[in-house]
Chimera marker file (.cmm) of the C-alpha trace (Angstrom):
<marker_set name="trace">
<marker id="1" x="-42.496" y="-54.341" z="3.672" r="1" g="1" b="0" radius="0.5"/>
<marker id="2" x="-42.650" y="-53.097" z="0.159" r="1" g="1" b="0" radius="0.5"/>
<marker id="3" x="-45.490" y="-52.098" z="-1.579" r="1" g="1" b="0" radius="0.5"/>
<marker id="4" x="-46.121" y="-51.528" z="-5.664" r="1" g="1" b="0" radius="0.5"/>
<marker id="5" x="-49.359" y="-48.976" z="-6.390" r="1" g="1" b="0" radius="0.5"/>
<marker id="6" x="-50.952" y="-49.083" z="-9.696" r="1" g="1" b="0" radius="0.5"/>
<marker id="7" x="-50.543" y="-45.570" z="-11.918" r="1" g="1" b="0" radius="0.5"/>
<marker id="8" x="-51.209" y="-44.721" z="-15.121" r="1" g="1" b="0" radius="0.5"/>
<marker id="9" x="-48.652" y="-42.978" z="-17.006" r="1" g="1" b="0" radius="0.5"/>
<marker id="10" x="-49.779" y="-39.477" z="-18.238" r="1" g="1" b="0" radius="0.5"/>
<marker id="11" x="-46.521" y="-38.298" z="-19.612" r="1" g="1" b="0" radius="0.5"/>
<marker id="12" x="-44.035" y="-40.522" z="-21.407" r="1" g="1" b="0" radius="0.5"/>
<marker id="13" x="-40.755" y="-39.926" z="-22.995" r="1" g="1" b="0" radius="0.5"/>
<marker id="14" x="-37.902" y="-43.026" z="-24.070" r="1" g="1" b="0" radius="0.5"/>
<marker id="15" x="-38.135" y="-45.126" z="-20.733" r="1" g="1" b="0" radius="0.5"/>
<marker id="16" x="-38.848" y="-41.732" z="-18.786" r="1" g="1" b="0" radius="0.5"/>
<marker id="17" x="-42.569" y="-41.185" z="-17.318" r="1" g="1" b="0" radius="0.5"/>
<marker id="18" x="-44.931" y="-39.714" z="-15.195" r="1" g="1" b="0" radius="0.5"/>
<marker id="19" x="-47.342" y="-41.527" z="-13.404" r="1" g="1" b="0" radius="0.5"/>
<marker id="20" x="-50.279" y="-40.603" z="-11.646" r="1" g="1" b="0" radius="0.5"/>
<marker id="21" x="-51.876" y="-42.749" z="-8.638" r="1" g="1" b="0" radius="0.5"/>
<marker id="22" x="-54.743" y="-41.573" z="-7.090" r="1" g="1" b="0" radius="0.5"/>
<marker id="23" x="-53.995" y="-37.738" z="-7.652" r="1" g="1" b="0" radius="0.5"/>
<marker id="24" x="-50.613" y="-38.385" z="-6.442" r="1" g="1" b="0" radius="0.5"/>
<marker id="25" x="-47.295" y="-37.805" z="-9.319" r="1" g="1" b="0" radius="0.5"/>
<marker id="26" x="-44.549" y="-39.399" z="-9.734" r="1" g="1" b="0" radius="0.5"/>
<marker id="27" x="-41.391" y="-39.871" z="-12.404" r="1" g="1" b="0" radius="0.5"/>
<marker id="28" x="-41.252" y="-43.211" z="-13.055" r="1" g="1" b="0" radius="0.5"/>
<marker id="29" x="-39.130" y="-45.146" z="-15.439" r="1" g="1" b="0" radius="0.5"/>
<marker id="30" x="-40.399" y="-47.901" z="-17.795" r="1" g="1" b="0" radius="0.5"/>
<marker id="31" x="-37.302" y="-49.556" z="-18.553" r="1" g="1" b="0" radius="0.5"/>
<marker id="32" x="-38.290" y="-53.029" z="-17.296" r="1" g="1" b="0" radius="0.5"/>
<marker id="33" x="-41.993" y="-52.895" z="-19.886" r="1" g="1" b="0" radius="0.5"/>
<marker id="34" x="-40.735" y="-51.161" z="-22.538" r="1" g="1" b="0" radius="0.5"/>
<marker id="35" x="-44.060" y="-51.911" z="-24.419" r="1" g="1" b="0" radius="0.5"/>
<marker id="36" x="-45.651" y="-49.712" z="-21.930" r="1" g="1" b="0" radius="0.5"/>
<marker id="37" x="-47.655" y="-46.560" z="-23.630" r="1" g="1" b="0" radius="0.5"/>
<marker id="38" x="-49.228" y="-43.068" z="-22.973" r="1" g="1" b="0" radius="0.5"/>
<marker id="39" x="-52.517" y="-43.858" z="-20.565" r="1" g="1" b="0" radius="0.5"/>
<marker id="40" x="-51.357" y="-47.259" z="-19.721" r="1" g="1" b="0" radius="0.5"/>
<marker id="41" x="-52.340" y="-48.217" z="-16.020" r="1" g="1" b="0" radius="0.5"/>
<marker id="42" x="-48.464" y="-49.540" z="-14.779" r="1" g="1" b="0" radius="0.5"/>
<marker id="43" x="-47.624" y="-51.513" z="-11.195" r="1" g="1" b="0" radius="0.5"/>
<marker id="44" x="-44.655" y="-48.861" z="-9.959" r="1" g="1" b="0" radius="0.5"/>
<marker id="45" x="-42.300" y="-50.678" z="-7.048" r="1" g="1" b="0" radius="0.5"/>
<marker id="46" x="-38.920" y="-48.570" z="-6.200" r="1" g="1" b="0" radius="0.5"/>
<marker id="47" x="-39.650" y="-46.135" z="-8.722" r="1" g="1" b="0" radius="0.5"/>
<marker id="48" x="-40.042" y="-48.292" z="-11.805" r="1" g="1" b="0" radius="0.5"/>
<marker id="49" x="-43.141" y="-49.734" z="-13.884" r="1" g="1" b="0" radius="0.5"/>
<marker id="50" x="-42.883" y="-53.483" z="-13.174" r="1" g="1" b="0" radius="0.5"/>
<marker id="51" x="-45.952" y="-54.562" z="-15.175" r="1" g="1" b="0" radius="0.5"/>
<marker id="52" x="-48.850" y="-53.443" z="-16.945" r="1" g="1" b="0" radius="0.5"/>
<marker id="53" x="-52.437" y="-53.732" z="-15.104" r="1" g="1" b="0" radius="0.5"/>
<marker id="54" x="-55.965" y="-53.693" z="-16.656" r="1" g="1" b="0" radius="0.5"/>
<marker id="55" x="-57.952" y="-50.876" z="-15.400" r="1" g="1" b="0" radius="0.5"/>
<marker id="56" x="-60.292" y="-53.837" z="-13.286" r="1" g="1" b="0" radius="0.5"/>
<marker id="57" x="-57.050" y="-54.692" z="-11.122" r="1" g="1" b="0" radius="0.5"/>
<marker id="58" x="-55.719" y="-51.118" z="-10.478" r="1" g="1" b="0" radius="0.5"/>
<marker id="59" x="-59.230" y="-49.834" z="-9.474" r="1" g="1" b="0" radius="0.5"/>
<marker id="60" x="-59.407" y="-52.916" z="-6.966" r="1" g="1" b="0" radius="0.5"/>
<marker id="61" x="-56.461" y="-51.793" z="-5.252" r="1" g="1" b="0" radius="0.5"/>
<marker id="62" x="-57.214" y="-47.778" z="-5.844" r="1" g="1" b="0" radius="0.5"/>
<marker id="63" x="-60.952" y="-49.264" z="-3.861" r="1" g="1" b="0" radius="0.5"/>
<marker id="64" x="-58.987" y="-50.359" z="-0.697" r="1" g="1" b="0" radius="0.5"/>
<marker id="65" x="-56.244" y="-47.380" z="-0.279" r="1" g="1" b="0" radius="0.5"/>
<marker id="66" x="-59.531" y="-45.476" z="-0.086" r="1" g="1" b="0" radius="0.5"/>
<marker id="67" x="-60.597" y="-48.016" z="2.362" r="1" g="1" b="0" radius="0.5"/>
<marker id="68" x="-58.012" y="-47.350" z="4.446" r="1" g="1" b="0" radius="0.5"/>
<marker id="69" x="-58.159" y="-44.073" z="3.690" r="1" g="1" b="0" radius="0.5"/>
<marker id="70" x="-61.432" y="-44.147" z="5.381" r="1" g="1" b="0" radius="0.5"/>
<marker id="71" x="-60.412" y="-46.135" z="8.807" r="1" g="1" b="0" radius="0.5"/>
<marker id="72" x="-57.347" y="-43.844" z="8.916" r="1" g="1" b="0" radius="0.5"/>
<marker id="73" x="-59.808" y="-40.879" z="8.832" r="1" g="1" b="0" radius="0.5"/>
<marker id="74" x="-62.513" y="-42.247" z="11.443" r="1" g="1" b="0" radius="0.5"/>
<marker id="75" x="-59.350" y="-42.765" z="14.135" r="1" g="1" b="0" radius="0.5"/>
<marker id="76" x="-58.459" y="-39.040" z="13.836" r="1" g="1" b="0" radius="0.5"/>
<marker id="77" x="-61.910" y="-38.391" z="14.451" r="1" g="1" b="0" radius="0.5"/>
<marker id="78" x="-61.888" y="-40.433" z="17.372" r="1" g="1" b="0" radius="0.5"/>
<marker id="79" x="-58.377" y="-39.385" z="19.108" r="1" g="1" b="0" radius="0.5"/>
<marker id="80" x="-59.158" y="-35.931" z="17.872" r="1" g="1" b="0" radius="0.5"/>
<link id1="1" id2="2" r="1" g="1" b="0" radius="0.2"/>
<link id1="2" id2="3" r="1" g="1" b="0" radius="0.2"/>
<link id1="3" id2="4" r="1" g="1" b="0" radius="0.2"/>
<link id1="4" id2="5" r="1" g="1" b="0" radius="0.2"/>
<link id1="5" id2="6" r="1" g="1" b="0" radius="0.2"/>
<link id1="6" id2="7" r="1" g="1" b="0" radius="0.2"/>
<link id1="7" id2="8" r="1" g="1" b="0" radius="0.2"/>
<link id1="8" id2="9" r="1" g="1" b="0" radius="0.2"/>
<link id1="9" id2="10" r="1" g="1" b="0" radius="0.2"/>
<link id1="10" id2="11" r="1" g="1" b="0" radius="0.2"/>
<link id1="11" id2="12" r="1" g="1" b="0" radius="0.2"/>
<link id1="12" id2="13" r="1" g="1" b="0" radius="0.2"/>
<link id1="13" id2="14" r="1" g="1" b="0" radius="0.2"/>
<link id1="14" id2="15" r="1" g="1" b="0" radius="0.2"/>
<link id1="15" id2="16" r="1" g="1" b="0" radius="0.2"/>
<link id1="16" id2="17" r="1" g="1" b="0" radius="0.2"/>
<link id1="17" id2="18" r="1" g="1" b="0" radius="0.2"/>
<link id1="18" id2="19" r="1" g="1" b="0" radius="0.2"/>
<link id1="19" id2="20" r="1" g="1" b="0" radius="0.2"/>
<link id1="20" id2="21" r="1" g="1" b="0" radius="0.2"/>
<link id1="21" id2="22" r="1" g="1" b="0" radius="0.2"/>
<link id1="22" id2="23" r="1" g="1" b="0" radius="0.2"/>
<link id1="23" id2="24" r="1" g="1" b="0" radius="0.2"/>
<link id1="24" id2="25" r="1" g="1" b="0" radius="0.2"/>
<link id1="25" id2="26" r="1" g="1" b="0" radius="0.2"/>
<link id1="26" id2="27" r="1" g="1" b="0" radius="0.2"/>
<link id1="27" id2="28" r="1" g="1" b="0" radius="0.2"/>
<link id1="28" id2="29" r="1" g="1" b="0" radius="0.2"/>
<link id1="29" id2="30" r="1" g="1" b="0" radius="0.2"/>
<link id1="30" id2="31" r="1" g="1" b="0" radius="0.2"/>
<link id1="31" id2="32" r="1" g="1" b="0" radius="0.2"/>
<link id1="32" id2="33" r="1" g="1" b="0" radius="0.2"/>
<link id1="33" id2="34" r="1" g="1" b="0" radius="0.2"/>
<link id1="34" id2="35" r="1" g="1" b="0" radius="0.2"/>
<link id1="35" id2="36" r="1" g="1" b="0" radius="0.2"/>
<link id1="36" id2="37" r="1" g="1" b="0" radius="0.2"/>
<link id1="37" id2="38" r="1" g="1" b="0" radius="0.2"/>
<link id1="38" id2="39" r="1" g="1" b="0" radius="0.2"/>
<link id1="39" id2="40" r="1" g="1" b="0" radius="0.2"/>
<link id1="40" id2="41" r="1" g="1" b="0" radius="0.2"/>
<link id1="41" id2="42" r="1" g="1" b="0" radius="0.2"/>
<link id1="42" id2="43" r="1" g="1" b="0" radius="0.2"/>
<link id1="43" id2="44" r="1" g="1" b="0" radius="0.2"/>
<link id1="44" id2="45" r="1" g="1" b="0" radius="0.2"/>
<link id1="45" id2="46" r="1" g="1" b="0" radius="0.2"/>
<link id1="46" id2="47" r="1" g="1" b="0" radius="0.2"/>
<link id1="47" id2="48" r="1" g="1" b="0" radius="0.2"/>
<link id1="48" id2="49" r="1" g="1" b="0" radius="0.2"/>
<link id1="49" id2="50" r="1" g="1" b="0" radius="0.2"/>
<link id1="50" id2="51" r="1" g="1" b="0" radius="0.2"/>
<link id1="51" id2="52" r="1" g="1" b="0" radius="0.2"/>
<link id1="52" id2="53" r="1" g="1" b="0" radius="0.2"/>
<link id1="53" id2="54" r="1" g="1" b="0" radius="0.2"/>
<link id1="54" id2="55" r="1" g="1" b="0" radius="0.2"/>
<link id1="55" id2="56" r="1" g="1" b="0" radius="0.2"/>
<link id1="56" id2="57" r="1" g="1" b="0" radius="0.2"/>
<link id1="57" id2="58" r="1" g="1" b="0" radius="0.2"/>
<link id1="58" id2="59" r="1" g="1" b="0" radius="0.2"/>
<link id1="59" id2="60" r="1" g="1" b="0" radius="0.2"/>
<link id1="60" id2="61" r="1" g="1" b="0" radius="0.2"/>
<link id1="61" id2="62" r="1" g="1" b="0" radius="0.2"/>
<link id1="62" id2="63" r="1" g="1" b="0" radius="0.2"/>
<link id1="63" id2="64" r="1" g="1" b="0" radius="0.2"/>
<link id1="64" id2="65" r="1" g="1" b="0" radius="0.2"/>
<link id1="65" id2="66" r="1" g="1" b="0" radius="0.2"/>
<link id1="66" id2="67" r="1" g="1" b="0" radius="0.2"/>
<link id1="67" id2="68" r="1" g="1" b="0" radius="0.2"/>
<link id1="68" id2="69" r="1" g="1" b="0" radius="0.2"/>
<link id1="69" id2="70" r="1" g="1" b="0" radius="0.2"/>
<link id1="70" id2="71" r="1" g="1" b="0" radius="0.2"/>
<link id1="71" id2="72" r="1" g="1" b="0" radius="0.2"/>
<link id1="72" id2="73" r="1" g="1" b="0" radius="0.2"/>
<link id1="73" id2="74" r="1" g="1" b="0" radius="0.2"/>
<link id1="74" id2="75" r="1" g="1" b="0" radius="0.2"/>
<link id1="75" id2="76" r="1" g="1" b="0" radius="0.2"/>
<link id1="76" id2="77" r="1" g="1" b="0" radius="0.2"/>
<link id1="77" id2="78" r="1" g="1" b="0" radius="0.2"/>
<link id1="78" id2="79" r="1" g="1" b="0" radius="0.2"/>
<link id1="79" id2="80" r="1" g="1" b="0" radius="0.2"/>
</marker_set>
């Protein structure tokens, strides 16, 4: 399964970025939106920015990770 995660870039140089998701850094490269900009929120799959989300979509899927976040936490609790 393959999964893309919505980040916004906080560093950007030619097609080279970083991205930030949820706390989490990555270099990223923009190559494939090269309209992308500084503080844009981008869709990242295999280590490039495949399109540019509004801050509404990304938080949507930032809301579930934490979701799962939270199931994944309440099993350790209960195995632990």
């Amino acid at each position: 399964m393959c999964l893309a995660v919505p980040a916004r870039i906080i560093e950007l140089v030619g097609d080279r970025a970083v991205a930030d998701a949820m706390g989490n850094k990555w270099n990223i490269r923009t190559t494939l939106i090269p309209d992308a900009k500084l503080n844009d929120i981008v869709l990242v799959h295999a280590g490039f920015a495949i399109t540019i989300l509004d801050e509404e979509e990304a938080r949507k899927t930032w809301d579930l990770f934490d979701e799962i976040k939270g199931f994944m936490d309440t099993d350790d609790k209960i195995s632990g």
